[in-house]
BAGU-541828 format. One record per residue (C-alpha): residue number from 0; residue in three letters; x, y, z. Coordinates in Angstrom, 1 decimal. Example, Ala and Ser with C-alpha at 12.3 -4.5 7.8 and 13.67 -1.06 7.14 Angstrom:
<atoms>
[0,'ALA',[12.3,-4.5,7.8]]
[1,'SER',[13.7,-1.1,7.1]]
</atoms>
This chain:
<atoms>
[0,'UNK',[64.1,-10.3,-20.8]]
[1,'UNK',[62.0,-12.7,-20.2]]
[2,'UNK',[62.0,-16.7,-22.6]]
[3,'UNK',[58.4,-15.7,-23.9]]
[4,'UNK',[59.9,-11.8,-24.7]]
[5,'UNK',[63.2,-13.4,-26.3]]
[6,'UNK',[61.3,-15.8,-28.2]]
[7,'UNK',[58.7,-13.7,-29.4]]
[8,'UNK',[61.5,-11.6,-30.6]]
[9,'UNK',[63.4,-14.3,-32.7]]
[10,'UNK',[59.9,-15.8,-33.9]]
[11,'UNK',[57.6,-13.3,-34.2]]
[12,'UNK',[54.5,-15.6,-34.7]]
[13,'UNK',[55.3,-17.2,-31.7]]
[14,'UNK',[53.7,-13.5,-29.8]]
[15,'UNK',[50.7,-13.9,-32.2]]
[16,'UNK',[46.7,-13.4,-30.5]]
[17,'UNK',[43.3,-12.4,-31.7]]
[18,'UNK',[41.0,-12.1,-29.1]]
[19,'UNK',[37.2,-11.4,-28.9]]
[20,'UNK',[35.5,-11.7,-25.2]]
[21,'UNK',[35.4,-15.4,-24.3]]
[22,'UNK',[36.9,-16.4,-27.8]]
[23,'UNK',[40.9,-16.3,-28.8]]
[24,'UNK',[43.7,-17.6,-31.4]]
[25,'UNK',[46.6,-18.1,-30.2]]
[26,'UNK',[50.0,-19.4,-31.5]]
[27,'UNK',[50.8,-22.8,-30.2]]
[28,'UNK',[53.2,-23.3,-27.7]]
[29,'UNK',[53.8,-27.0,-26.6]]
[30,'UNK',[52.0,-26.6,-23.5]]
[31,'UNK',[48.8,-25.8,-25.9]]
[32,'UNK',[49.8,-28.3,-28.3]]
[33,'UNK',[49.4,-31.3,-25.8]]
[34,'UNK',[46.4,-30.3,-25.1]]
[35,'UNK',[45.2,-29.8,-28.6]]
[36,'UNK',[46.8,-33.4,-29.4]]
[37,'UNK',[44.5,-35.1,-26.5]]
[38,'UNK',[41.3,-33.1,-27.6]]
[39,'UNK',[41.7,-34.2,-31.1]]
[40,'UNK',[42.1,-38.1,-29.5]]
[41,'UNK',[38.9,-37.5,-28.0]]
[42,'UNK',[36.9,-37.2,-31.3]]
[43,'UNK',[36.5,-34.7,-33.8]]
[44,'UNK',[34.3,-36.0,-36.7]]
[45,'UNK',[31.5,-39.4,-36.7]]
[46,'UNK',[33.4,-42.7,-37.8]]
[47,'UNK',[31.6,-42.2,-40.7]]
[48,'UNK',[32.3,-39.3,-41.9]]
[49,'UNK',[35.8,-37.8,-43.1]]
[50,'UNK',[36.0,-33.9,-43.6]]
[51,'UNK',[39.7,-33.8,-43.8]]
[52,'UNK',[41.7,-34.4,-47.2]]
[53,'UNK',[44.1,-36.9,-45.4]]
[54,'UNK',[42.6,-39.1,-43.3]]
[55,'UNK',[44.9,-37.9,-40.1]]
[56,'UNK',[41.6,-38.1,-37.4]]
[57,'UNK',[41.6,-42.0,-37.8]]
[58,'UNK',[43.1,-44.2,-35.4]]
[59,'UNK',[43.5,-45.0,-31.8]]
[60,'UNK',[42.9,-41.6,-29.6]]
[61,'UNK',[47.1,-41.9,-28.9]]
[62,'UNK',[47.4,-42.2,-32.6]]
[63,'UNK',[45.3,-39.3,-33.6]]
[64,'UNK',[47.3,-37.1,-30.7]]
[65,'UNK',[50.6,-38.3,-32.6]]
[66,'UNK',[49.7,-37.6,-35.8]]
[67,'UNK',[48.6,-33.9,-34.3]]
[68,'UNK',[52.2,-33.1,-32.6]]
[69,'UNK',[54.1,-34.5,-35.8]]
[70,'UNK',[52.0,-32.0,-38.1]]
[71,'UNK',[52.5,-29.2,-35.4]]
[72,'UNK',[56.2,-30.0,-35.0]]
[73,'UNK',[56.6,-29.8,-38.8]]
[74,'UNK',[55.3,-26.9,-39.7]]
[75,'UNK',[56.9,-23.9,-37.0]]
[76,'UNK',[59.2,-22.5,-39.2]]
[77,'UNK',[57.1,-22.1,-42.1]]
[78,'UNK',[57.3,-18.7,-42.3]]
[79,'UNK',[59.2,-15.9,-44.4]]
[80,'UNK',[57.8,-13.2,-46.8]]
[81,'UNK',[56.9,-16.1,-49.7]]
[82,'UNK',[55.1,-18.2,-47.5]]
[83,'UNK',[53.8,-18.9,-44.3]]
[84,'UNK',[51.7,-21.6,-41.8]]
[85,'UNK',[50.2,-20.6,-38.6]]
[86,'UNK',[48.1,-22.8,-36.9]]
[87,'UNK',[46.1,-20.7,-33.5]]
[88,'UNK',[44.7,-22.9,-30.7]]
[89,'UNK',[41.3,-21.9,-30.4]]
[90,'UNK',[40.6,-21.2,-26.5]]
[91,'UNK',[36.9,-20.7,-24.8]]
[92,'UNK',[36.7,-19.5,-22.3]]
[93,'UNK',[40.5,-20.2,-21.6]]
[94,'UNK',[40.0,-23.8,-22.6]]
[95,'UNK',[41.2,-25.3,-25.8]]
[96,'UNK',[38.5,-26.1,-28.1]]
[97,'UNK',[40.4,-26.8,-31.5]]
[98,'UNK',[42.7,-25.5,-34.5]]
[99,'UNK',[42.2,-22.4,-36.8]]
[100,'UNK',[45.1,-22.1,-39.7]]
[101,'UNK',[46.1,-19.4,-41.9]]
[102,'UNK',[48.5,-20.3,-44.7]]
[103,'UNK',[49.8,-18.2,-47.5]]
[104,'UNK',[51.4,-19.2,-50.6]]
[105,'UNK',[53.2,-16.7,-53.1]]
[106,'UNK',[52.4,-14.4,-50.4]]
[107,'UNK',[54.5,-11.3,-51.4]]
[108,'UNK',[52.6,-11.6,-54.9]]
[109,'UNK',[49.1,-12.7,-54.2]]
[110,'UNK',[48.3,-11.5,-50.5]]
[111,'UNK',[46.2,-14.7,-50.1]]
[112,'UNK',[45.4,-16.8,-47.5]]
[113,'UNK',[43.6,-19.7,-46.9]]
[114,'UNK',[42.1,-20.6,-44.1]]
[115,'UNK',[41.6,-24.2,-42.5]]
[116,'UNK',[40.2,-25.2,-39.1]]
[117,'UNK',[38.9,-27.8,-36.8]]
[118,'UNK',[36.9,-28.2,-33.7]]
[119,'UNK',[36.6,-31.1,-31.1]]
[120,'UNK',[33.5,-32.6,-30.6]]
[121,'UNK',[32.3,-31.4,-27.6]]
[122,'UNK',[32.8,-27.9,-28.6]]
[123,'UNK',[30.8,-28.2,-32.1]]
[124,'UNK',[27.5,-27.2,-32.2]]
[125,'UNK',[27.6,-23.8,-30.2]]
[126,'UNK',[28.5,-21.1,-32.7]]
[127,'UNK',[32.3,-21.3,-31.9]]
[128,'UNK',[33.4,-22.1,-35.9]]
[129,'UNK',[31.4,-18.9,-37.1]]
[130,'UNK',[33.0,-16.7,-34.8]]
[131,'UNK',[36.4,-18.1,-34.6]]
[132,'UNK',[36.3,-17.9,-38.4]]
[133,'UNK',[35.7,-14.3,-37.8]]
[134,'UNK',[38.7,-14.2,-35.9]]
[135,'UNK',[41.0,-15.5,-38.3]]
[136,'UNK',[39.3,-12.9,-41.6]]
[137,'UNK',[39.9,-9.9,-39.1]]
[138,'UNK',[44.0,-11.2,-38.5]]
[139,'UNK',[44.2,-11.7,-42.4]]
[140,'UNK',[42.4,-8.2,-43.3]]
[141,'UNK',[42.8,-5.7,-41.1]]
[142,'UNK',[46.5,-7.8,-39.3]]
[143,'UNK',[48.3,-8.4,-42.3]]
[144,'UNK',[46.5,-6.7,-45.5]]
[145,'UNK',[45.6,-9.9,-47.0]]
[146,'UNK',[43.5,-9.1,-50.9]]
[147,'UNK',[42.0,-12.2,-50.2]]
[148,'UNK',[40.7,-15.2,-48.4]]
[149,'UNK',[39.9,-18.3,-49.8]]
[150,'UNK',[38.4,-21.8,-47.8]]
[151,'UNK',[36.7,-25.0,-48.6]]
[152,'UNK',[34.9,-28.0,-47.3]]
[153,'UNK',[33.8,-31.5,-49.2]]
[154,'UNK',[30.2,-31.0,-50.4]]
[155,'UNK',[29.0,-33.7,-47.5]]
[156,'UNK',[30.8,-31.5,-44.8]]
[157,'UNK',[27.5,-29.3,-43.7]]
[158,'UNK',[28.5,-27.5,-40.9]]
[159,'UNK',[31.6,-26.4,-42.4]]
[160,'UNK',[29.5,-24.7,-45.6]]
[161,'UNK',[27.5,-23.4,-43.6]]
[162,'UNK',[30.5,-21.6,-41.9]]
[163,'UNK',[31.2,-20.2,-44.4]]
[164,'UNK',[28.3,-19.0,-45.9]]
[165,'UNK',[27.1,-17.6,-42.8]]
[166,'UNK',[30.6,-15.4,-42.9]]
[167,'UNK',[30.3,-14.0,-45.9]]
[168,'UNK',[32.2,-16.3,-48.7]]
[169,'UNK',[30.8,-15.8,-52.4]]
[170,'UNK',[31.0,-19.6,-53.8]]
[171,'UNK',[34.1,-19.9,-56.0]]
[172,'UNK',[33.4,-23.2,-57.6]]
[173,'UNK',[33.8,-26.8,-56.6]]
[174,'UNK',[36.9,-29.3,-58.1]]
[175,'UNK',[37.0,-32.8,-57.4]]
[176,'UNK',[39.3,-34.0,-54.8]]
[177,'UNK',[40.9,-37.5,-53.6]]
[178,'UNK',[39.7,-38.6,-50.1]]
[179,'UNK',[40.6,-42.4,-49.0]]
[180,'UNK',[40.7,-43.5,-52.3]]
[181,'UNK',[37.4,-42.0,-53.8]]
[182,'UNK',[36.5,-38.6,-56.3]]
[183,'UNK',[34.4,-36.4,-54.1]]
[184,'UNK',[33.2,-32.7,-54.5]]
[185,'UNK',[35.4,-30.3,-52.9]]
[186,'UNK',[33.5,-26.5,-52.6]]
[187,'UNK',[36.0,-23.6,-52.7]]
[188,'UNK',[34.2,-20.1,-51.0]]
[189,'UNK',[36.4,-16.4,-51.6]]
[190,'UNK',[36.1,-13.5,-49.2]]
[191,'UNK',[37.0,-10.6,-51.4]]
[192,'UNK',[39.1,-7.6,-48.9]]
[193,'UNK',[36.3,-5.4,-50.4]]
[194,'UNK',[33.5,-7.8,-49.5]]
[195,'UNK',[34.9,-8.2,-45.8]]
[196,'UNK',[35.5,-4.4,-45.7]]
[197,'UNK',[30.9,-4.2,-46.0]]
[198,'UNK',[30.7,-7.5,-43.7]]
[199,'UNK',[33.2,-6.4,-41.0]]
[200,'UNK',[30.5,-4.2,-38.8]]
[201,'UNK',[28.0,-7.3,-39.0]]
[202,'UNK',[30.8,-9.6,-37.8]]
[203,'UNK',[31.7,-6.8,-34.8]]
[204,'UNK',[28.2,-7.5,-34.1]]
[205,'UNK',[28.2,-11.3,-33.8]]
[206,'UNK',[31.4,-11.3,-31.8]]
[207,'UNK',[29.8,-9.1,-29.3]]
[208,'UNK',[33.4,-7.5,-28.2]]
[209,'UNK',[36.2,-5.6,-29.2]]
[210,'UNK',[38.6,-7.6,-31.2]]
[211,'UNK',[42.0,-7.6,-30.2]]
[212,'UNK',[45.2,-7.9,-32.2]]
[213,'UNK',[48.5,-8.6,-30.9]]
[214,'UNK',[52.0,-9.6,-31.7]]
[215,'UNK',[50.9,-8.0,-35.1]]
[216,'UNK',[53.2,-5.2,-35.9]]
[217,'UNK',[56.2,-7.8,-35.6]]
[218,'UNK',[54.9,-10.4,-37.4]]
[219,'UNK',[54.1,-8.0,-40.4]]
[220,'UNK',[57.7,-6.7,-40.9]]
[221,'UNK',[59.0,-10.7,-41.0]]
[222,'UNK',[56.4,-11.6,-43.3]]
[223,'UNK',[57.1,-8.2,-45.3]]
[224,'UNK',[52.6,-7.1,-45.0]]
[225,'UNK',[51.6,-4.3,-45.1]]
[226,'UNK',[47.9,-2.9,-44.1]]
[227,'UNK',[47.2,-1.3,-47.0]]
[228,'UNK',[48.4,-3.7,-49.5]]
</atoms>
Protein backbone atom coordinates (compact mmCIF):
# COMPACT_ATOMS: atom_id res chain seq x y z
CA UNK A 1 0.00 0.00 0.00
CA UNK A 2 1.08 2.91 -1.00
CA UNK A 3 1.68 6.51 1.88
CA UNK A 4 -1.08 8.43 -0.24
CA UNK A 5 -3.44 4.90 -0.06
CA UNK A 6 -2.54 4.47 3.79
CA UNK A 7 -3.21 8.02 4.50
CA UNK A 8 -6.25 8.37 2.70
CA UNK A 9 -7.33 5.45 4.65
CA UNK A 10 -6.58 6.90 8.24
CA UNK A 11 -7.81 10.47 7.06
CA UNK A 12 -10.35 10.14 4.67
CA UNK A 13 -10.47 13.94 3.66
CA UNK A 14 -7.03 13.64 2.92
CA UNK A 15 -8.32 11.45 -0.70
CA UNK A 16 -10.91 14.23 -1.20
CA UNK A 17 -11.35 15.87 -5.17
CA UNK A 18 -14.05 17.61 -7.23
CA UNK A 19 -13.11 18.03 -10.51
CA UNK A 20 -14.75 19.75 -13.62
CA UNK A 21 -12.42 19.97 -16.95
CA UNK A 22 -9.58 22.49 -16.35
CA UNK A 23 -11.05 23.30 -12.80
CA UNK A 24 -10.48 21.05 -9.32
CA UNK A 25 -10.67 21.03 -5.36
CA UNK A 26 -8.42 19.29 -3.80
CA UNK A 27 -7.47 18.50 -0.19
CA UNK A 28 -4.21 20.13 0.75
CA UNK A 29 -1.28 18.25 1.08
CA UNK A 30 1.89 20.29 2.16
CA UNK A 31 3.33 20.21 -1.27
CA UNK A 32 0.01 22.25 -2.26
CA UNK A 33 0.06 24.20 0.79
CA UNK A 34 3.43 25.94 0.00
CA UNK A 35 2.37 26.77 -2.89
CA UNK A 36 -0.90 28.26 -1.75
CA UNK A 37 1.16 30.12 1.12
CA UNK A 38 3.54 31.87 -1.70
CA UNK A 39 0.39 32.73 -3.97
CA UNK A 40 -1.34 34.32 -1.11
CA UNK A 41 2.21 36.47 -0.50
CA UNK A 42 1.83 37.50 -3.87
CA UNK A 43 -1.49 39.55 -3.38
CA UNK A 44 -4.89 38.67 -3.00
CA UNK A 45 -6.95 41.82 -2.30
CA UNK A 46 -5.97 46.03 -3.07
CA UNK A 47 -4.19 47.62 0.02
CA UNK A 48 -7.23 49.23 0.40
CA UNK A 49 -9.58 47.03 0.69
CA UNK A 50 -10.03 44.11 3.35
CA UNK A 51 -12.72 41.26 2.44
CA UNK A 52 -11.60 39.02 5.17
CA UNK A 53 -12.97 39.21 8.84
CA UNK A 54 -9.38 39.03 10.25
CA UNK A 55 -7.07 40.93 8.69
CA UNK A 56 -4.66 37.69 7.91
CA UNK A 57 -3.77 39.10 4.02
CA UNK A 58 -1.74 42.08 5.67
CA UNK A 59 1.85 42.03 6.01
CA UNK A 60 5.07 41.33 4.35
CA UNK A 61 4.51 38.56 1.36
CA UNK A 62 6.67 35.93 3.97
CA UNK A 63 4.22 37.09 6.62
CA UNK A 64 1.04 36.57 4.75
CA UNK A 65 2.56 32.93 3.55
CA UNK A 66 3.03 32.33 7.49
CA UNK A 67 -0.02 33.25 8.54
CA UNK A 68 -1.48 30.79 5.64
CA UNK A 69 0.50 27.52 6.79
CA UNK A 70 -0.28 28.29 10.67
CA UNK A 71 -4.16 28.41 9.63
CA UNK A 72 -3.60 25.27 7.41
CA UNK A 73 -1.60 23.48 10.08
CA UNK A 74 -4.32 24.15 12.61
CA UNK A 75 -7.14 23.17 11.18
CA UNK A 76 -6.44 19.15 9.59
CA UNK A 77 -7.98 17.36 12.17
CA UNK A 78 -11.11 19.16 12.29
CA UNK A 79 -13.13 16.66 11.42
CA UNK A 80 -15.68 14.12 13.03
CA UNK A 81 -19.49 13.67 12.60
CA UNK A 82 -20.24 17.19 14.77
CA UNK A 83 -18.03 19.19 12.87
CA UNK A 84 -15.77 19.55 10.17
CA UNK A 85 -13.05 22.09 8.08
CA UNK A 86 -11.91 21.32 4.78
CA UNK A 87 -10.06 23.69 2.98
CA UNK A 88 -9.54 22.44 -1.23
CA UNK A 89 -6.62 24.04 -3.21
CA UNK A 90 -8.19 25.42 -6.14
CA UNK A 91 -5.99 24.12 -9.25
CA UNK A 92 -6.37 25.62 -13.12
CA UNK A 93 -5.34 24.08 -15.21
CA UNK A 94 -3.12 22.03 -12.71
CA UNK A 95 -1.88 25.24 -11.19
CA UNK A 96 -2.92 26.56 -7.87
CA UNK A 97 -5.05 29.52 -8.10
CA UNK A 98 -6.51 29.84 -4.39
CA UNK A 99 -8.57 28.32 -1.38
CA UNK A 100 -12.28 27.06 -1.37
CA UNK A 101 -13.52 25.91 2.33
CA UNK A 102 -16.42 23.99 3.52
CA UNK A 103 -17.11 24.00 7.24
CA UNK A 104 -19.96 22.45 9.13
CA UNK A 105 -21.03 23.05 12.51
CA UNK A 106 -23.70 20.89 14.45
CA UNK A 107 -23.37 18.87 11.46
CA UNK A 108 -25.14 15.64 12.50
CA UNK A 109 -28.21 18.03 13.34
CA UNK A 110 -28.30 20.79 10.86
CA UNK A 111 -26.53 19.32 7.58
CA UNK A 112 -25.10 22.82 6.99
CA UNK A 113 -22.26 24.07 5.53
CA UNK A 114 -20.75 27.15 4.86
CA UNK A 115 -18.68 27.95 2.44
CA UNK A 116 -15.58 30.39 2.33
CA UNK A 117 -12.99 31.05 -0.40
CA UNK A 118 -10.27 33.08 -1.85
CA UNK A 119 -8.48 33.72 -5.01
CA UNK A 120 -4.95 35.25 -5.85
CA UNK A 121 -4.83 38.05 -7.79
CA UNK A 122 -3.75 37.08 -10.90
CA UNK A 123 -6.36 34.42 -11.15
CA UNK A 124 -9.39 36.95 -10.31
CA UNK A 125 -11.28 38.27 -12.92
CA UNK A 126 -11.70 35.13 -15.24
CA UNK A 127 -14.84 33.33 -14.01
CA UNK A 128 -12.85 30.91 -11.74
CA UNK A 129 -14.87 31.99 -8.21
CA UNK A 130 -18.28 31.25 -10.07
CA UNK A 131 -17.39 27.95 -11.12
CA UNK A 132 -15.22 26.85 -8.26
CA UNK A 133 -18.20 27.85 -6.12
CA UNK A 134 -20.10 25.43 -8.18
CA UNK A 135 -17.63 22.90 -7.28
CA UNK A 136 -17.83 23.19 -3.77
CA UNK A 137 -22.39 23.31 -3.82
CA UNK A 138 -22.04 20.02 -5.94
CA UNK A 139 -19.49 18.27 -2.99
CA UNK A 140 -22.01 19.64 -0.23
CA UNK A 141 -25.29 18.51 -2.16
CA UNK A 142 -24.97 15.71 -4.12
CA UNK A 143 -21.14 14.40 -1.89
CA UNK A 144 -22.33 14.64 1.47
CA UNK A 145 -26.33 15.52 1.55
CA UNK A 146 -25.89 18.85 2.98
CA UNK A 147 -29.91 20.64 3.56
CA UNK A 148 -28.12 23.68 3.23
CA UNK A 149 -25.52 26.10 2.19
CA UNK A 150 -24.96 29.29 3.65
CA UNK A 151 -22.03 32.21 2.50
CA UNK A 152 -21.32 35.75 2.93
CA UNK A 153 -19.16 38.72 1.91
CA UNK A 154 -18.91 42.54 3.53
CA UNK A 155 -21.37 44.71 1.55
CA UNK A 156 -18.07 46.64 -0.18
CA UNK A 157 -16.77 43.09 -1.37
CA UNK A 158 -18.40 43.18 -5.05
CA UNK A 159 -17.11 40.37 -6.72
CA UNK A 160 -17.72 38.13 -3.98
CA UNK A 161 -21.83 39.10 -4.12
CA UNK A 162 -21.77 38.85 -7.19
CA UNK A 163 -20.50 35.18 -6.76
CA UNK A 164 -22.94 34.44 -5.25
CA UNK A 165 -25.83 35.79 -6.77
CA UNK A 166 -24.76 34.55 -10.00
CA UNK A 167 -24.92 30.89 -8.24
CA UNK A 168 -28.01 30.84 -7.10
CA UNK A 169 -28.07 32.21 -3.22
CA UNK A 170 -31.51 33.85 -2.10
CA UNK A 171 -30.29 36.93 0.23
CA UNK A 172 -30.62 35.90 3.91
CA UNK A 173 -30.06 39.20 5.49
CA UNK A 174 -27.06 41.22 6.41
CA UNK A 175 -25.69 41.64 10.42
CA UNK A 176 -22.99 43.90 11.27
CA UNK A 177 -19.61 42.54 11.71
CA UNK A 178 -16.14 43.81 13.27
CA UNK A 179 -13.38 44.30 10.67
CA UNK A 180 -10.05 46.26 11.96
CA UNK A 181 -11.75 48.00 14.42
CA UNK A 182 -14.93 49.31 12.53
CA UNK A 183 -19.03 48.08 12.29
CA UNK A 184 -19.44 47.12 8.67
CA UNK A 185 -22.33 45.29 6.74
CA UNK A 186 -21.83 41.77 6.49
CA UNK A 187 -24.42 40.02 3.64
CA UNK A 188 -25.36 36.41 4.42
CA UNK A 189 -26.85 34.48 0.92
CA UNK A 190 -28.63 30.58 1.55
CA UNK A 191 -28.72 27.88 -1.10
CA UNK A 192 -31.68 25.85 -0.15
CA UNK A 193 -30.91 21.70 -1.24
CA UNK A 194 -34.25 22.18 -3.04
CA UNK A 195 -33.14 25.45 -4.73
CA UNK A 196 -29.76 23.75 -5.91
CA UNK A 197 -31.69 20.62 -6.89
CA UNK A 198 -33.63 23.35 -9.99
CA UNK A 199 -30.11 25.24 -10.45
CA UNK A 200 -27.88 22.08 -10.69
CA UNK A 201 -28.47 21.57 -14.73
CA UNK A 202 -27.71 25.39 -15.29
CA UNK A 203 -24.51 25.00 -13.21
CA UNK A 204 -23.68 21.51 -15.44
CA UNK A 205 -23.91 23.94 -18.12
CA UNK A 206 -21.55 26.67 -16.96
CA UNK A 207 -18.88 24.13 -15.90
CA UNK A 208 -18.94 22.82 -19.40
CA UNK A 209 -17.80 19.06 -18.06
CA UNK A 210 -18.65 16.25 -16.10
CA UNK A 211 -18.17 16.77 -12.48
CA UNK A 212 -16.17 14.41 -10.74
CA UNK A 213 -16.37 13.27 -7.16
CA UNK A 214 -13.85 11.34 -5.39
CA UNK A 215 -12.69 10.16 -2.05
CA UNK A 216 -16.45 10.72 -1.24
CA UNK A 217 -17.82 7.43 -0.12
CA UNK A 218 -15.10 7.40 2.65
CA UNK A 219 -15.35 10.68 3.80
CA UNK A 220 -19.17 10.28 4.23
CA UNK A 221 -19.05 7.28 6.65
CA UNK A 222 -16.31 9.42 8.99
CA UNK A 223 -18.42 12.30 8.93
CA UNK A 224 -21.58 9.97 9.42
CA UNK A 225 -23.57 11.86 5.74
CA UNK A 226 -25.71 10.47 4.06
CA UNK A 227 -27.04 11.40 0.39
CA UNK A 228 -30.37 11.48 1.08
CA UNK A 229 -30.40 13.26 4.31
Amino acid sequence: MSQTDALARLWPASALSVRAGDLELRWIDDELLVQIAQLAGRGIHDPGTMPFEHPWSRGTPDEVARSVLAFQWGIRNRVSPDAFTLEFAVLHDGVVAGVQGITANEWAVLRRVTTGSWLGHAHQGRGIGTRMRMLALHFAFEGIGAREATSGAFVDNGPSNAVSRRVGYAPDGAFHVAREGVAVLHNRFAMSRERWETLRGDHAAALGAPIELRGVEAFRAAIGATVDS
